[in-house]
C-alpha positions as CSV (number, residue, x, y, z in Angstrom):
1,X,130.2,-167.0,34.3
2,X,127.3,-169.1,36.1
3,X,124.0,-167.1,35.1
4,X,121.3,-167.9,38.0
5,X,117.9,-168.4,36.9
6,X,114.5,-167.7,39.2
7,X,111.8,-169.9,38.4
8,X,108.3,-168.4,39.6
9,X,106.0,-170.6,40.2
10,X,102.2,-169.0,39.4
11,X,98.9,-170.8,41.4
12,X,96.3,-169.7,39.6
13,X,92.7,-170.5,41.5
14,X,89.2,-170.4,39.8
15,X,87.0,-168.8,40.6
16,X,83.2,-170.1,41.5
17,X,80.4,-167.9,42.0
18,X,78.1,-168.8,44.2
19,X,74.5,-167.7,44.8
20,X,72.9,-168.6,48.1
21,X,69.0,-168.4,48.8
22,X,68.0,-168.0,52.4
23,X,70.9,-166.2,53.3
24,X,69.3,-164.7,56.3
25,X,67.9,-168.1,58.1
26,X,70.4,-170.5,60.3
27,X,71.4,-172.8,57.4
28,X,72.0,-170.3,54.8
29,X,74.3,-168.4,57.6
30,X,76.1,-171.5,58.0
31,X,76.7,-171.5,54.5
32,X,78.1,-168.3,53.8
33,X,80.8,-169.2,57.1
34,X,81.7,-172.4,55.7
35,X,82.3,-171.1,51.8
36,X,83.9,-168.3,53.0
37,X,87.1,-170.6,53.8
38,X,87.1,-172.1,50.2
39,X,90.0,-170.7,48.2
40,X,87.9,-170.3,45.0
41,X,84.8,-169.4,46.1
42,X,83.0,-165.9,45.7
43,X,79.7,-165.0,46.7
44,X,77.4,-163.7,44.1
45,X,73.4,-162.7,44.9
46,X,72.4,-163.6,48.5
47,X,68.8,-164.2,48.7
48,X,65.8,-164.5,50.6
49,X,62.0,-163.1,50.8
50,X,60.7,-161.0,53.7
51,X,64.2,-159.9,54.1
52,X,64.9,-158.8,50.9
53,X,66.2,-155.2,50.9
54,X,68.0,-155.6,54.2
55,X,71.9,-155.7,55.1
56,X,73.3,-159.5,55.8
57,X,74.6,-157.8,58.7
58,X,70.9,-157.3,60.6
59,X,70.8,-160.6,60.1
60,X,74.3,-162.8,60.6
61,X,76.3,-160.1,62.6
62,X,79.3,-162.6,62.6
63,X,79.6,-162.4,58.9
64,X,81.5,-158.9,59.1
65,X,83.3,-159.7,55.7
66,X,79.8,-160.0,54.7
67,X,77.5,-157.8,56.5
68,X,77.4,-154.7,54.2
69,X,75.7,-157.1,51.4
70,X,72.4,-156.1,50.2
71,X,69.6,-159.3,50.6
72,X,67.9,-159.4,47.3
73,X,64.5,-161.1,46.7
74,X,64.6,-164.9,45.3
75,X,63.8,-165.1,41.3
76,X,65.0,-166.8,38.6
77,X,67.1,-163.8,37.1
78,X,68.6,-163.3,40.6
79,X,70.1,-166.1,41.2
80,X,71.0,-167.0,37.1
81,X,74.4,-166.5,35.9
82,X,76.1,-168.2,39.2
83,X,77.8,-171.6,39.0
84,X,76.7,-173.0,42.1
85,X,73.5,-172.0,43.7
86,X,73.1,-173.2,47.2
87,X,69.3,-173.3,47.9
88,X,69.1,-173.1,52.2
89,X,64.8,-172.7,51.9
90,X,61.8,-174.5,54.3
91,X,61.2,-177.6,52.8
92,X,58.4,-177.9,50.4
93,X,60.0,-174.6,48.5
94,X,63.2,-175.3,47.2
95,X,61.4,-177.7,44.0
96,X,60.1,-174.6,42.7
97,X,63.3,-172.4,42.5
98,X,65.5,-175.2,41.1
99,X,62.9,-176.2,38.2
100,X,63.7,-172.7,36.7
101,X,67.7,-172.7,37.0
102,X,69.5,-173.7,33.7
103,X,71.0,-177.4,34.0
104,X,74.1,-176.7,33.3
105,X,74.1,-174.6,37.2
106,X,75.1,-176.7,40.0
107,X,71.6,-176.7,42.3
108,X,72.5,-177.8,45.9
109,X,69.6,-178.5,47.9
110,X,69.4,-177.7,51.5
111,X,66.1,-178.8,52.0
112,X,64.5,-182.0,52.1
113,X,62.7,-181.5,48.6
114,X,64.6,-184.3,46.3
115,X,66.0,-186.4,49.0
116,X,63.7,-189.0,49.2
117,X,63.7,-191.7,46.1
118,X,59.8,-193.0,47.3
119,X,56.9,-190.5,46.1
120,X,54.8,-192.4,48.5
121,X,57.1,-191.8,51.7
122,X,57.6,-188.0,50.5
123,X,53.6,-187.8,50.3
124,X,53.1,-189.8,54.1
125,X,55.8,-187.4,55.6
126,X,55.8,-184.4,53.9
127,X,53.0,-184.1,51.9
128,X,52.5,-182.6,48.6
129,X,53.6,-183.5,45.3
130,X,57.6,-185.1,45.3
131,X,59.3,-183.1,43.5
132,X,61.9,-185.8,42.0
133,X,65.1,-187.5,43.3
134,X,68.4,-185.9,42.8
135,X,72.5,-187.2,43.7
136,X,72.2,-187.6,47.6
137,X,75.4,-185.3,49.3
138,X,76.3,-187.9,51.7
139,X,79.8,-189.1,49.8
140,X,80.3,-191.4,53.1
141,X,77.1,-193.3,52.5
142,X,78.2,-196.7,52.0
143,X,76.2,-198.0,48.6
144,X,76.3,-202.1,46.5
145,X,78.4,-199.8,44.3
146,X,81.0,-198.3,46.7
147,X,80.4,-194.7,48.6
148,X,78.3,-192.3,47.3
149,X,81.3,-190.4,46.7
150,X,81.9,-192.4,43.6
151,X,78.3,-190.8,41.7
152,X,78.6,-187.4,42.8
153,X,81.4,-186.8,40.4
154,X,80.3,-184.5,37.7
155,X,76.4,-184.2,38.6
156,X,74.8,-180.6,38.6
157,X,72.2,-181.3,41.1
158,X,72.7,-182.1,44.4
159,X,70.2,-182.9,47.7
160,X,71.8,-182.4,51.3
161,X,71.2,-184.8,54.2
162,X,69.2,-183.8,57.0
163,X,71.3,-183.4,60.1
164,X,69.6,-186.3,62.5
165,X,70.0,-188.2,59.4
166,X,74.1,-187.9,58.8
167,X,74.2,-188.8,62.6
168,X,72.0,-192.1,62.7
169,X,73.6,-193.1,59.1
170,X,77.0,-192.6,59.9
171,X,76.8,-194.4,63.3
172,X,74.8,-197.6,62.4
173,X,75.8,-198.2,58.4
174,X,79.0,-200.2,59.1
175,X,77.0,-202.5,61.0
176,X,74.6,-202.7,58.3
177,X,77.3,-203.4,55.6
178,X,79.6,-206.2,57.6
179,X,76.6,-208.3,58.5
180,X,77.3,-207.2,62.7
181,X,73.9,-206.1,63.8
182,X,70.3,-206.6,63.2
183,X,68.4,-203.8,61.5
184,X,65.0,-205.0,61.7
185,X,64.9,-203.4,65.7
186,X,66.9,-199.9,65.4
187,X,66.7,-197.5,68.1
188,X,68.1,-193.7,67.7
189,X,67.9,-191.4,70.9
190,X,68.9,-188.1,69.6
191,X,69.8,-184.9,71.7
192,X,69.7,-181.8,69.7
193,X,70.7,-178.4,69.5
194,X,67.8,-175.7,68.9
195,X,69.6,-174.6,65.4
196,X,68.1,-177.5,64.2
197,X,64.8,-175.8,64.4
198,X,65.2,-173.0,62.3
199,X,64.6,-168.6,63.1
200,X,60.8,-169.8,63.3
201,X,58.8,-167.7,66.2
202,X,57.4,-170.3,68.1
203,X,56.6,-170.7,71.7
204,X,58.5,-173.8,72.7
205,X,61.6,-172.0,70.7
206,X,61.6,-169.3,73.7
207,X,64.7,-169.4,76.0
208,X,62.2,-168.9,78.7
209,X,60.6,-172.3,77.5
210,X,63.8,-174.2,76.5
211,X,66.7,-172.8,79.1
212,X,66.9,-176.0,81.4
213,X,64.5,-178.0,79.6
214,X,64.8,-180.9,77.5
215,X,62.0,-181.6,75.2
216,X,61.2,-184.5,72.8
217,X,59.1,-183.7,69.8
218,X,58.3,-185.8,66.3
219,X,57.6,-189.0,68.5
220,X,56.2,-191.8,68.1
221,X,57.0,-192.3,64.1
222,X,56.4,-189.2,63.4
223,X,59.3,-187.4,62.2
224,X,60.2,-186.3,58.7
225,X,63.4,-187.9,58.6
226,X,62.7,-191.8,59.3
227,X,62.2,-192.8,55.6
228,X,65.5,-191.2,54.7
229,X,67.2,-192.9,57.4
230,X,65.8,-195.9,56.2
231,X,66.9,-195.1,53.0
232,X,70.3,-195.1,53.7
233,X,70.4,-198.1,56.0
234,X,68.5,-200.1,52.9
235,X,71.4,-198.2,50.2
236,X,73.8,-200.2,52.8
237,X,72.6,-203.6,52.3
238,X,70.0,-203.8,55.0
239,X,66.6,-205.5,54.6
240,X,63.4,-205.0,56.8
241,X,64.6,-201.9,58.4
242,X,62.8,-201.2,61.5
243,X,63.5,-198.1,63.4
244,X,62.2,-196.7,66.8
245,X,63.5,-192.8,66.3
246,X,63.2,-190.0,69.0
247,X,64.8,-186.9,68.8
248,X,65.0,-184.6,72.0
249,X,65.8,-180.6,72.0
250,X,68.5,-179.8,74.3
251,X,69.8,-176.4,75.6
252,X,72.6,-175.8,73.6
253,X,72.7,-173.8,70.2
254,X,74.0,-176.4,67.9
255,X,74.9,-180.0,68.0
256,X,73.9,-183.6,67.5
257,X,74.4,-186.2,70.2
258,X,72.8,-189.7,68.6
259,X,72.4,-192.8,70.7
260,X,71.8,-195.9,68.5
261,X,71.8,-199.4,69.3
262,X,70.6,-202.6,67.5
263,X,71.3,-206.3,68.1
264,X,74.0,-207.6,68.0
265,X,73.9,-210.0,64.7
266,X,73.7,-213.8,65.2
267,X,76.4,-215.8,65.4
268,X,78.8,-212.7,65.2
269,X,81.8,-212.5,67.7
270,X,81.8,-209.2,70.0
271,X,85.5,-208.9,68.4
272,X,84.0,-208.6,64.7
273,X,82.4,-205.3,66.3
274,X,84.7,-202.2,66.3
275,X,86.6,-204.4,62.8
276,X,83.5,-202.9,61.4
277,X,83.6,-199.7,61.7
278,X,87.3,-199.5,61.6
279,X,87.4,-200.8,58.6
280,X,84.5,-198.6,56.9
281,X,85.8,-195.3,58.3
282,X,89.9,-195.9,58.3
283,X,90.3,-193.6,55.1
284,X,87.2,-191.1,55.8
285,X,88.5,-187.9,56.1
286,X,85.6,-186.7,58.1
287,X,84.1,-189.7,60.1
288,X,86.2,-190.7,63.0
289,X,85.8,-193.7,65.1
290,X,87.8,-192.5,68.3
291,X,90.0,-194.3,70.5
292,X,88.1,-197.4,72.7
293,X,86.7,-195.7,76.0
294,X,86.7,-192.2,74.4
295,X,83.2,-191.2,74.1
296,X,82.0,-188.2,71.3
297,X,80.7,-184.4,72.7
298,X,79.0,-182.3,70.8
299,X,81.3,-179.6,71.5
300,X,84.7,-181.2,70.1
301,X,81.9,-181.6,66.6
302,X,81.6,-177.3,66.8
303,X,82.4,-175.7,63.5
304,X,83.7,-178.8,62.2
305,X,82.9,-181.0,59.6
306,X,83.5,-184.0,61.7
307,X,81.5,-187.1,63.0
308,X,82.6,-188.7,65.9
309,X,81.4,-191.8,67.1
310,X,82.2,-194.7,69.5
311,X,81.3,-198.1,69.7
312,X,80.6,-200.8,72.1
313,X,78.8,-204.2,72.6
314,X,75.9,-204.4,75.8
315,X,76.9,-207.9,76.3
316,X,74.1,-208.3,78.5
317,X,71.5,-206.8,76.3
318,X,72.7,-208.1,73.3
319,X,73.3,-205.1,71.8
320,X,75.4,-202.8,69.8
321,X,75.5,-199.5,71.1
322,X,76.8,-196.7,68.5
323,X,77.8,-193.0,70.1
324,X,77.8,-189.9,67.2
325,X,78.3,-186.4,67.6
326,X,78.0,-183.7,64.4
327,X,77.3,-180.5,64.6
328,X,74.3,-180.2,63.0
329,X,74.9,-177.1,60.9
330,X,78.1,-178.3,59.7
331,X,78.7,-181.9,58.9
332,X,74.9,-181.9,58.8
333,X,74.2,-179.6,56.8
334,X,76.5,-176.6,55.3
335,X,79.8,-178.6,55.2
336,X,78.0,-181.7,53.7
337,X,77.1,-179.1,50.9
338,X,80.5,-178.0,50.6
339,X,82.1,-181.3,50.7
340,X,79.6,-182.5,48.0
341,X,80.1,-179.4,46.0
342,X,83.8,-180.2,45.7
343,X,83.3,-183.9,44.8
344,X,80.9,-182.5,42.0
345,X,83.0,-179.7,39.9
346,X,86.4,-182.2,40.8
347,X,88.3,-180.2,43.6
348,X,89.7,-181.2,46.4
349,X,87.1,-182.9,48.4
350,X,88.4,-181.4,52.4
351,X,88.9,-177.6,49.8
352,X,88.3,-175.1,52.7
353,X,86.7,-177.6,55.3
354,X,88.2,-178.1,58.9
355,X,88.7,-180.8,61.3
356,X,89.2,-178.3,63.8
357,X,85.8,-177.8,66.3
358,X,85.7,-174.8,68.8
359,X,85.4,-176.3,72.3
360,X,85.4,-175.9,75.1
């Protein structure tokens, strides 16, 4: 007699709690969608200040699984006990929360707070006292080391990108690393989604101001995220980075469309081009180049944690001209935290992050 045996095979998952402060603005919405597809993770306290007190649910209807949830006020004892805390907060006020959560708590920083490695540029563009410089969440960010990927392993704190930042970084930095174009005269046109602005009440922020309208604002040098792009471009082996950046609000919710170009490196074949950034982005999970004469749209980027990007030569310009499309609140912000998160407590780094956008 043959006895039959049934193996049973038990997954078990852990389980990681996760706090997130400023659940009720744009970015911490964003987070509680995108965690909510990771296998392991369970929400803990949700956060914020004036709405404090109030159901998720006045605040992100789409959450339903989530819209019962009490909003309790930001403090130390709050948000203590979790092993992530995802802080989505206006810059300028996430410094203060993470100085009093124990080390041993993973901190992810949505804000700008501990991006920036130079006090002096955090003082010129934000203003204030810098706060520090933590792990940088962008594990595509081509370093002398490697990726970024490579020191994210293990760390406890961790600082997001900004969104125009992911965009301009990812398109231009495999030019930067193979030597193809000429940093010292970059030039990013950006078209933006209004997300990108944040709940704020402000006048320009109306649909009757912004329906049909397209409006540049933080011209001329002005805006917050130059020295971090520069950053990154520097991190990827450039030198005298000069860079002419203008972002432009356009009427749709969410999105980045970047337009960058720089020239085209002496002495460097038009061929050499798209090697570049084929070679950079060939095992990326995330970052796609797409197929020549297939240009990125914002809306194939929706709900996905996906770049896409194109590349072509203005052989009459002398120019490389780089095409990149996130969605801002996603691979520029939410999933970015995500991916980083995983990278950090050694999961899976695509755990519960999609490919997949929502278009048309």
């Amino acid at each position: 007699m043959i006895l039959g045996y049934a193996v049973v095979c038990i997954v078990i998952h852990m389980s990681i709690s996760v706090a997130v402060s400023g659940a009720s603005g744009y970015v911490g919405g964003e987070v509680l969608r995108v965690f909510s597809a990771h296998p392991d993770v369970e929400f803990g306290a949700l956060t914020a200040h004036s709405s404090a007190g109030d159901a998720l649910g006045a605040h992100q209807p789409h959450l339903r699984h989530l819209a019962d949830r009490v909003i309790v006020d930001t403090t130390p004892e709050t948000l203590a006990g979790h092993d992530v805390v995802v802080l989505a907060l206006p810059h300028g006020a996430s410094a203060a929360v993470a100085a009093q959560l124990p080390p041993e708590t993973l901190v992810i920083d949505c804000g700008a707070d501990h991006r920036l490695a130079d006090a002096r540029a955090w003082a010129e563009y934000y203003g204030g006292e810098h706060a520090g410089t933590w792990p940088y969440g962008m594990p595509e960010l081509l370093t002398a080391a490697g990726r970024q990927r490579d020191a994210l392993a293990g760390v406890k704190r961790i600082a997001v990108p900004g969104c125009n930042v992911t965009a301009v970084t990812l398109a231009l930095q495999p030019g930067v690393a193979a030597g193809v174009v000429d940093a010292a005269d970059v030039v990013a046109v950006l078209a933006n989604g209004y997300s990108g602005a944040g709940k704020k009440l402000a006048t320009h922020l109306l649909a009757s101001e912004a329906l049909g309208a397209a409006q540049p604002y933080g011209v001329g040098g002005s805006h917050r995220h130059i020295p971090e792009i520069i950053q990154n471009l520097e991190s990827a082996g450039a030198s005298g980075v000069r860079l002419s950046f203008t972002p432009t609000l356009v009427p749709m919710a969410r999105g980045i469309l970047a337009t960058v170009t720089a020239p085209l490196a002496r002495g460097v074949h038009v061929e050499a081009v798209r090697d570049a950034w084929e070679a950079a982005y060939a095992d990326e999970p995330f970052v796609h180049l797409l197929p020549e004469g297939q240009w990125p749209s914002t809306a194939a980027t929706l709900g996905a944690n996906t770049a896409l990007m194109q590349v072509a030569v203005d052989g009459k310009a002398g120019r490389v001209v780089i095409v990149c499309a996130i969605d801002n609140l996603v691979k520029g912000t939410a999933g970015a935290a995500l991916q980083s998160m995983n990278i950090a407590l050694g999961l899976e780094e695509t755990a519960g992050l999609t490919t997949i956008g929502v278009a048309p």
